[in-house]
C-alpha positions as a Markdown table, in Angstrom:
| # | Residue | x | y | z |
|---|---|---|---|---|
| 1 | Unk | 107.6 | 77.0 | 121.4 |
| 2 | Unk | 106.4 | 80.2 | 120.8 |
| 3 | Unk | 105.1 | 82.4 | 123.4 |
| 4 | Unk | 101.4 | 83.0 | 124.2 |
| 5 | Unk | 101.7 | 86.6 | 123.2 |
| 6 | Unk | 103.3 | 85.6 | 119.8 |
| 7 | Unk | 100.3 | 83.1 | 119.2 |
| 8 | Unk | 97.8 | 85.1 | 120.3 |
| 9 | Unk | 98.8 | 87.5 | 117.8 |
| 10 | Unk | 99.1 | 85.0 | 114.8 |
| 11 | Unk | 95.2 | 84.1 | 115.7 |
| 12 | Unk | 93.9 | 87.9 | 115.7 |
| 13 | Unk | 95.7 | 88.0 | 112.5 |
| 14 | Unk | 94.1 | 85.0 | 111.0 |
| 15 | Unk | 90.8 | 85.4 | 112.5 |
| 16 | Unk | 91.1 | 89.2 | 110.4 |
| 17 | Unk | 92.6 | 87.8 | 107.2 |
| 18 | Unk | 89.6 | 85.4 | 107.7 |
| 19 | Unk | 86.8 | 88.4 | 108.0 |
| 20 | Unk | 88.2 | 89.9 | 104.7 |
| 21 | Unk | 88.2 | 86.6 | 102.5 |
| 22 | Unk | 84.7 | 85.9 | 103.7 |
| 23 | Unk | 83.8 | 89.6 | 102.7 |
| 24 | Unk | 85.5 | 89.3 | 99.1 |
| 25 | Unk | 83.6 | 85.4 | 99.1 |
| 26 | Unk | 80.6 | 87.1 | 99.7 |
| 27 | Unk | 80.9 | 89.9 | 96.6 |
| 28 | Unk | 82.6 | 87.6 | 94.3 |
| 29 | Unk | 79.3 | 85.2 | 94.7 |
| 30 | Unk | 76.8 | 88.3 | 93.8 |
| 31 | Unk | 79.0 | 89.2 | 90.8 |
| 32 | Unk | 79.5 | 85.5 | 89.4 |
| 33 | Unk | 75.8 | 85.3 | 89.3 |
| 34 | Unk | 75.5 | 87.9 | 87.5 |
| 35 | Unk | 78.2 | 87.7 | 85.3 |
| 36 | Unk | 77.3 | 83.7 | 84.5 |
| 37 | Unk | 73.7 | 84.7 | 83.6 |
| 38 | Unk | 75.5 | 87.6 | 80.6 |
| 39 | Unk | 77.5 | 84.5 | 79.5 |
| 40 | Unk | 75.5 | 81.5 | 79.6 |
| 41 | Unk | 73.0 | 83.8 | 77.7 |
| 42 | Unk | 75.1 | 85.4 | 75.6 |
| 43 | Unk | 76.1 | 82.1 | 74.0 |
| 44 | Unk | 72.8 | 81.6 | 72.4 |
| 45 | Unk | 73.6 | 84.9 | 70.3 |
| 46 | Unk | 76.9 | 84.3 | 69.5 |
| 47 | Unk | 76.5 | 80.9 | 68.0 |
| 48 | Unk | 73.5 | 82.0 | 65.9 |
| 49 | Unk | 75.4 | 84.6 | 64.8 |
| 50 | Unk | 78.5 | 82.8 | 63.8 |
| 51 | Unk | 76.3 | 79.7 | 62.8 |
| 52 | Unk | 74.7 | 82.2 | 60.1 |
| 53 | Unk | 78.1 | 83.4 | 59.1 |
| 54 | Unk | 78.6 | 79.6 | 59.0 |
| 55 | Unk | 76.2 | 79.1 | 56.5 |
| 56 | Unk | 76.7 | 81.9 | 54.0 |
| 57 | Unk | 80.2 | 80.8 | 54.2 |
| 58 | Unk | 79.3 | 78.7 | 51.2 |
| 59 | Unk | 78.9 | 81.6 | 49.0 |
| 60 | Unk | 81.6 | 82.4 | 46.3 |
| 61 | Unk | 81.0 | 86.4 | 47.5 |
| 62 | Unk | 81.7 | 85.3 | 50.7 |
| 63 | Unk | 84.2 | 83.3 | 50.2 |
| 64 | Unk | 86.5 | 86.2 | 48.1 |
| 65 | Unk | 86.2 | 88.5 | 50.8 |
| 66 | Unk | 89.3 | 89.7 | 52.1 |
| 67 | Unk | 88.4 | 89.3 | 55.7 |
| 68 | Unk | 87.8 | 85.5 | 54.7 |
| 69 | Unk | 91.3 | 84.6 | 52.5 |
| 70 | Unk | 94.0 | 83.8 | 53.7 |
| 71 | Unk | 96.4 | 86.7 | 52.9 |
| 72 | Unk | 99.9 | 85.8 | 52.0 |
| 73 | Unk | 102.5 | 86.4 | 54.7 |
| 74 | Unk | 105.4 | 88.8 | 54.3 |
| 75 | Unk | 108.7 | 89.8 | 56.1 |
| 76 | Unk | 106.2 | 92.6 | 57.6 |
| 77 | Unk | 103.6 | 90.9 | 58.5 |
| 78 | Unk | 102.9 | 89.7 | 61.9 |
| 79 | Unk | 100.1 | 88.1 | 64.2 |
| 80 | Unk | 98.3 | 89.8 | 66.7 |
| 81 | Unk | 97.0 | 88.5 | 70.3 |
| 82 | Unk | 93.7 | 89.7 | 71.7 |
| 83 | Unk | 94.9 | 88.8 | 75.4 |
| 84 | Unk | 91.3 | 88.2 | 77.8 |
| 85 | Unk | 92.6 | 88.4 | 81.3 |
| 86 | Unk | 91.6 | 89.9 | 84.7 |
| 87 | Unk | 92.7 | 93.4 | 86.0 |
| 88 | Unk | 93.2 | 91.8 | 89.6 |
| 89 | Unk | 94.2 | 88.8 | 90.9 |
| 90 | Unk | 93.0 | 86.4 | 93.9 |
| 91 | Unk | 91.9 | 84.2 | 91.0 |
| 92 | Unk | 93.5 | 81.3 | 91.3 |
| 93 | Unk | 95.6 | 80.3 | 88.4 |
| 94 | Unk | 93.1 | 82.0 | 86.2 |
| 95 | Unk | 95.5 | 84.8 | 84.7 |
| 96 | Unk | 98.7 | 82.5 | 84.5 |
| 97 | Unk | 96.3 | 80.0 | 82.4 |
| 98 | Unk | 96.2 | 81.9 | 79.9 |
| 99 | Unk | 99.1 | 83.5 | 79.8 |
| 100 | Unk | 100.7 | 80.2 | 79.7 |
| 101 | Unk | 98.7 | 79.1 | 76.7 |
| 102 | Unk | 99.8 | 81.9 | 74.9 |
| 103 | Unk | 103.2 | 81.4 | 75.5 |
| 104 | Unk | 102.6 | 77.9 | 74.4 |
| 105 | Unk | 101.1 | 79.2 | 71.0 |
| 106 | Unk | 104.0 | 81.6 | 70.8 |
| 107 | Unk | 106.6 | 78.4 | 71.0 |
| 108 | Unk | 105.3 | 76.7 | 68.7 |
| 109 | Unk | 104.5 | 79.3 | 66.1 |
| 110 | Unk | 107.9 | 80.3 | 66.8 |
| 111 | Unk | 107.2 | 84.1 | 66.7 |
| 112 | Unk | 109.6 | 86.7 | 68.0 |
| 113 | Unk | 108.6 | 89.9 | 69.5 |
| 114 | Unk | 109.0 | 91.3 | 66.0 |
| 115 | Unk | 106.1 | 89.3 | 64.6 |
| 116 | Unk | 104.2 | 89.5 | 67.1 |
| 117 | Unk | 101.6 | 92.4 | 68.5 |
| 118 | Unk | 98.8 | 91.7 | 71.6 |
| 119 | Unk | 95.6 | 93.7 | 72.1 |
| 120 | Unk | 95.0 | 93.2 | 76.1 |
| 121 | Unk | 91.9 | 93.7 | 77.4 |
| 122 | Unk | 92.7 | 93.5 | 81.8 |
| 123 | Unk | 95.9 | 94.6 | 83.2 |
| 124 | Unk | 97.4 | 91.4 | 84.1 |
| 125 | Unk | 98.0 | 90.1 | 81.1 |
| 126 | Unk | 99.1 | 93.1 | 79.2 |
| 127 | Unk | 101.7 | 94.0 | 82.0 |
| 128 | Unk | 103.3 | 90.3 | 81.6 |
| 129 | Unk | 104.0 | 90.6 | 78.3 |
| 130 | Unk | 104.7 | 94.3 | 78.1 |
| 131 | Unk | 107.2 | 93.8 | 81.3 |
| 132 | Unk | 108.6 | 91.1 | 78.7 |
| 133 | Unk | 109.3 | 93.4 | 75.8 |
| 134 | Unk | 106.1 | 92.9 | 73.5 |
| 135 | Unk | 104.2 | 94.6 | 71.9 |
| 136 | Unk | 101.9 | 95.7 | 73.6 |
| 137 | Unk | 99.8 | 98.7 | 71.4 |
| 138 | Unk | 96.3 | 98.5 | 73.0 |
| 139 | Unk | 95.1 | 98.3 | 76.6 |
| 140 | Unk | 92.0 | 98.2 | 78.3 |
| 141 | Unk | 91.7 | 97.7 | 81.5 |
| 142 | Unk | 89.1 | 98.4 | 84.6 |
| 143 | Unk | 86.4 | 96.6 | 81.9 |
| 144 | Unk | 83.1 | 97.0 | 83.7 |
| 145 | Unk | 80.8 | 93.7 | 84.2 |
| 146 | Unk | 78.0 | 95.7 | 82.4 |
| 147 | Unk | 80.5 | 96.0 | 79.4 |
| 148 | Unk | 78.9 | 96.3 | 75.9 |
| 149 | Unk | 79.5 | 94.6 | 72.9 |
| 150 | Unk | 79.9 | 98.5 | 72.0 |
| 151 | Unk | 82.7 | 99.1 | 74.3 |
| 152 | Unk | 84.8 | 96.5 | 72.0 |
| 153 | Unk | 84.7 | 98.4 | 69.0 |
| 154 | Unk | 87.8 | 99.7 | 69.5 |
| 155 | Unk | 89.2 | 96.6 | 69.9 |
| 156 | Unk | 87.9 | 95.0 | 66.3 |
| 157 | Unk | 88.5 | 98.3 | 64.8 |
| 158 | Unk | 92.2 | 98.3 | 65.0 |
| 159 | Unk | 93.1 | 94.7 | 64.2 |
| 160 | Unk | 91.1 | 95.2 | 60.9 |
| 161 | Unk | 92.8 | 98.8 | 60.4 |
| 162 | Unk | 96.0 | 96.4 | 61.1 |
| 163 | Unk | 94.8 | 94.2 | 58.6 |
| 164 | Unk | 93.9 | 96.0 | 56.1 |
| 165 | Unk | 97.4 | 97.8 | 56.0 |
| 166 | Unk | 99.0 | 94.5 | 56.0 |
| 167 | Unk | 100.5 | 94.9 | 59.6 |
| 168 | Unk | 98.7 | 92.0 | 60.4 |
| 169 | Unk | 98.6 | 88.7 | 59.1 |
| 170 | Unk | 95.9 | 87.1 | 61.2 |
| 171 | Unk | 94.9 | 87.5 | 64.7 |
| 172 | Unk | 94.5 | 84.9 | 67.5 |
| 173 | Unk | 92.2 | 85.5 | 70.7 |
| 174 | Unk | 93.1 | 84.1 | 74.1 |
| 175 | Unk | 90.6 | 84.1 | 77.0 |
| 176 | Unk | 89.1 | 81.8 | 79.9 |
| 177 | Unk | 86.2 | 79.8 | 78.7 |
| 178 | Unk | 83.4 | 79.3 | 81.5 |
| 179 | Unk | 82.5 | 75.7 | 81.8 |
| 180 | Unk | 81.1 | 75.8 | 85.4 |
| 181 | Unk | 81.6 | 77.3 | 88.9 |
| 182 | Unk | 84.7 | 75.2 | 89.9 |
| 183 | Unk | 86.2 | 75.0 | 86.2 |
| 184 | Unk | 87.4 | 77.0 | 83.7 |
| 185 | Unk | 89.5 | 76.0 | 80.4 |
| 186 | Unk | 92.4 | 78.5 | 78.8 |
| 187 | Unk | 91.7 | 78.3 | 75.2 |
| 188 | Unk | 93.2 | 80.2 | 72.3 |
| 189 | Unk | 91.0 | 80.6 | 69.0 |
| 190 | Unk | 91.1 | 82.2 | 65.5 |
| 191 | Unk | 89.5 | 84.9 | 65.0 |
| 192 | Unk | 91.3 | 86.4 | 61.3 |
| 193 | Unk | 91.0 | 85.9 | 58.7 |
| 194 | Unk | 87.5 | 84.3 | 59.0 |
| 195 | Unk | 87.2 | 81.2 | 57.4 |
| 196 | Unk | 84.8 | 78.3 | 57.3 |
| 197 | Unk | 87.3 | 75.9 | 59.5 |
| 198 | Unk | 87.6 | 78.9 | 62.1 |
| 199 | Unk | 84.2 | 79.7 | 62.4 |
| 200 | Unk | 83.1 | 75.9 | 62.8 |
| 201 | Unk | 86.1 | 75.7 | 65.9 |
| 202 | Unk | 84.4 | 78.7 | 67.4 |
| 203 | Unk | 80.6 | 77.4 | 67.2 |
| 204 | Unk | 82.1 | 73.9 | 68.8 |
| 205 | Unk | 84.0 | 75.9 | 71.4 |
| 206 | Unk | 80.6 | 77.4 | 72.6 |
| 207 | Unk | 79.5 | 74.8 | 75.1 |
| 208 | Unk | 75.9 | 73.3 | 74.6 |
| 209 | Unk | 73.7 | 75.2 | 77.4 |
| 210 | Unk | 70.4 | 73.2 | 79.0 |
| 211 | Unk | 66.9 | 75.2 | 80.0 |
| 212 | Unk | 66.7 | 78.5 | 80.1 |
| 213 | Unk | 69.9 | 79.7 | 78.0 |
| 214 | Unk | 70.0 | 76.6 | 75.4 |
| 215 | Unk | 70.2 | 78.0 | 72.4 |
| 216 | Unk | 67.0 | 77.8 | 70.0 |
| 217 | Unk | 69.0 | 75.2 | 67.7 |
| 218 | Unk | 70.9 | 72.6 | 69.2 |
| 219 | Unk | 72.9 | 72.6 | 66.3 |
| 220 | Unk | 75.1 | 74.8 | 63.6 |
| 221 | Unk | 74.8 | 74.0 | 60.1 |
| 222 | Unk | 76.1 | 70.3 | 59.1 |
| 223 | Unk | 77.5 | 69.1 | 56.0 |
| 224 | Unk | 78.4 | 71.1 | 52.8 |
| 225 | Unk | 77.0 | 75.5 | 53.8 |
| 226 | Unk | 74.4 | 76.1 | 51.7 |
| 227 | Unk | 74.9 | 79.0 | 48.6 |
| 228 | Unk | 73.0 | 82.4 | 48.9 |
| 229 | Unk | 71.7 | 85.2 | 47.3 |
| 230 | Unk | 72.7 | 88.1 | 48.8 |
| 231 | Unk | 70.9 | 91.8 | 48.1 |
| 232 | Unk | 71.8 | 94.3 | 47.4 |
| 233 | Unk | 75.3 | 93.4 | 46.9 |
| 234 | Unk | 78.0 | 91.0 | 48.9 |
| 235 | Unk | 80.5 | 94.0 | 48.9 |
| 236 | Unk | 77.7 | 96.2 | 50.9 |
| 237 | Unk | 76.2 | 93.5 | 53.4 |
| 238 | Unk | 79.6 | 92.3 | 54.5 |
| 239 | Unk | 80.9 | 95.1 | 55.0 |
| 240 | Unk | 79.1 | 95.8 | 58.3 |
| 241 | Unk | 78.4 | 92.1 | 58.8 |
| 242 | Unk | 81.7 | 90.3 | 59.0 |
| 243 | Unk | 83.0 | 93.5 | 61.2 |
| 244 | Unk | 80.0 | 93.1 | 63.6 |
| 245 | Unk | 80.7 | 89.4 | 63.8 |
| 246 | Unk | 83.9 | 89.8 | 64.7 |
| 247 | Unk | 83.3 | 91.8 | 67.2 |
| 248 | Unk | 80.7 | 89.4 | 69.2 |
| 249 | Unk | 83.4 | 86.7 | 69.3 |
| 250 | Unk | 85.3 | 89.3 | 71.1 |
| 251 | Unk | 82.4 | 90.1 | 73.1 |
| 252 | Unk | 81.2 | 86.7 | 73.8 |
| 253 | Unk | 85.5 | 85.9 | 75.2 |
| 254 | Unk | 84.7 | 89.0 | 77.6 |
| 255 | Unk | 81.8 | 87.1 | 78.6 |
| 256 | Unk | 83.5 | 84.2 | 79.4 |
| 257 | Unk | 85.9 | 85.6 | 81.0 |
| 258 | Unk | 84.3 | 87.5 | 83.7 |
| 259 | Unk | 82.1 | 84.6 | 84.5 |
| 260 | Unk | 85.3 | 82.6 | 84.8 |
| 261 | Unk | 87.3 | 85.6 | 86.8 |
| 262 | Unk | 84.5 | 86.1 | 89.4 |
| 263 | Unk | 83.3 | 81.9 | 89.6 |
| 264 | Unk | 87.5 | 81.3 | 90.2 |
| 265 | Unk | 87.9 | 84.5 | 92.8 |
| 266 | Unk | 84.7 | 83.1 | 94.7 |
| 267 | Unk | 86.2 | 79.8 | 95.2 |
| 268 | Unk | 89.8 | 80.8 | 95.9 |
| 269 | Unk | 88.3 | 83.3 | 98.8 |
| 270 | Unk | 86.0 | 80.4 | 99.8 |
| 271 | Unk | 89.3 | 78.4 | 99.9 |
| 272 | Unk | 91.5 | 80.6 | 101.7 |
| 273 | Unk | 88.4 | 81.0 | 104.4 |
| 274 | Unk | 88.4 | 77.8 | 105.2 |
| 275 | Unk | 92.1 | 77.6 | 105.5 |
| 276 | Unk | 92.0 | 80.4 | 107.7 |
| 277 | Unk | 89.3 | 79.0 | 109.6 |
| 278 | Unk | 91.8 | 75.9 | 110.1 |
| 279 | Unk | 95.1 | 78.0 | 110.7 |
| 280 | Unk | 92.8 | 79.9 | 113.6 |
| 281 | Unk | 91.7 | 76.4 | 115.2 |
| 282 | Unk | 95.4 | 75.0 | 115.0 |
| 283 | Unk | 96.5 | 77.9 | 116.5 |
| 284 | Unk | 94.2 | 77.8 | 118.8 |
| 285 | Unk | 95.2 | 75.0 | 120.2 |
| 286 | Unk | 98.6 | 75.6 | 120.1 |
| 287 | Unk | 97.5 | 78.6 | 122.6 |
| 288 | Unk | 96.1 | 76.0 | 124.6 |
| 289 | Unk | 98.8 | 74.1 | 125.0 |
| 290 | Unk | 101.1 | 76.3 | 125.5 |
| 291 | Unk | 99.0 | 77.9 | 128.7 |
| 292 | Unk | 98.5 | 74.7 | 129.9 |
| 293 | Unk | 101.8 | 73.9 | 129.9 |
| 294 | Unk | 102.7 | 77.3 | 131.6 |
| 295 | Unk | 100.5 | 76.3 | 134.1 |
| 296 | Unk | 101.9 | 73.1 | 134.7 |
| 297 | Unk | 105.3 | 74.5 | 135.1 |
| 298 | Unk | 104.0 | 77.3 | 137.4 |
| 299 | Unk | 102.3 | 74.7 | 139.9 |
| 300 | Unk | 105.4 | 72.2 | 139.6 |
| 301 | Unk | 107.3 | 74.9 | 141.0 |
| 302 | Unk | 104.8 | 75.8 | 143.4 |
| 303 | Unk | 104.9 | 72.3 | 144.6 |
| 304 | Unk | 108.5 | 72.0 | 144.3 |
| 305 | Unk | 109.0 | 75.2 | 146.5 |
| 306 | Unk | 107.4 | 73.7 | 149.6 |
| 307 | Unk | 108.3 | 70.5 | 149.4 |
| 308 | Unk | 111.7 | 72.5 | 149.8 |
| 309 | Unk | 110.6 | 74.2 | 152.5 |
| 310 | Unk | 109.5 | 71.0 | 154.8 |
């Protein structure tokens, strides 16, 4: 058995590691309230805006858009990764979700780090795949939680530079979708080119929200998108439009993401509390034991000594 010194030490430890988790518990719950809030209302405006896009999608302009075809794929071409992870970790398996799921995607598309070319936004998952030999060509990390869907420019910029040079085929984005306070769900969605299938996967992927944040339609468009007539020319509005869409399904994974990263790092910190709070109370009476049984030995050989003495 170990001795009372050593225990004693192990539950001062415990009882610190324990002050720290409840101090990190205590942040992460401000910030996930304020992060879920962005998200949950953010999803309003991202499925209007991609239900829109939805809609016009029915319009021949629309339709022959290079941003909506399906470019043909050549020995240069190759897919790009918009990677959505944290830049620190005490999440849980929140970062390793996706990365997994990305690897998974990888598998099966069968891609080689020659076809292959990530955008990460957070440091963990841009240093796992960059550690891995990827390539890696954009990083963002120390994203604040009062990003803008400005910030991401930079982001939506590039892959469509990439695109429009033919470096890029099509692009994928992988993030943490928020679904409540103790679960999240790794997803990976299409994001280029934009077509009618990919926008109808992103409008289902954004979860129906009740009171405050529901959206003002409680559907996108169904059946057959509708044709349009679109001033003063097709060329003109999609230009910006299409760009700026793009970019708030980038913004609107961000979102996602940080209400996911700070709702999984409150409850692994909760978690670890409690644990703590059990290790301490083990230990404890480990201690107790152990003194009692020092005790015991101390008065047997009290008692022993005199009956020696008789």
């Amino acid at each position: 058995m170990a001795s009372l010194k050593n225990i004693k030490l192990k539950i001062q430890s415990v009882k610190k590691t324990s002050t720290v988790t409840r101090a990190m518990e205590a942040v992460s719950a401000v910030k996930m309230r304020k992060s879920q809030v962005r998200a949950l209302g953010g999803r309003a405006y991202a499925a209007a805006a991609l239900s829109m896009l939805e809609r016009l999608s029915g319009t021949i302009d629309i339709a022959h858009h290079p941003l909506m075809q399906v470019s043909q794929s050549s020995s240069q071409s190759k897919t790009c990764f918009v990677i959505v992870t944290s830049d620190k970790g005490l999440a849980g398996a929140l970062n390793s979700g996706v990365i997994r799921r990305v690897e998974r995607e990888i598998s099966e598309r069968g891609l080689t780090s020659e076809k292959a070319v990530f955008v990460a936004i957070g440091r963990r998952g841009g240093d796992y795949f960059a550690s891995r030999g990827w390539d890696v060509r954009i990083k963002h990390e120390n994203m604040s939680d009062d990003v803008s869907e400005s910030d991401l420019r930079a982001v939506t910029d590039a892959v469509l530079a990439w695109r429009e040079r033919g470096e890029v085929n099509n692009c994928l984005i992988a993030y943490t979708n928020f679904l409540s306070t103790f679960e999240q769900e790794s997803v990976v969605r299409n994001i280029l080119p934009i077509t009618p299938a990919m926008i109808a996967e992103m409008v289902a992927g954004i979860r129906p929200v009740r009171g405050k944040y529901a959206p003002s339609s409680a559907k996108a468009s169904e059946g057959t998108p509708a044709s349009y007539t679109i001033e003063p020319d097709a060329d003109s509005v999609l230009a910006i439009l299409l760009p700026r869409l793009l970019n708030i399904a980038v913004f609107h994974a961000l979102l996602e993401a940080k209400a996911s990263e700070h709702s999984a790092r409150m409850v692994a910190m909760k978690s670890a509390t409690d644990k703590a709070k059990e290790m301490a109370q083990q230990l404890t009476r480990t201690f107790n034991k152990a003194r009692q049984a020092a005790i015991t030995g101390e008065i047997s050989e009290i008692v022993g000594g005199m009956e020696a003495m008789r």
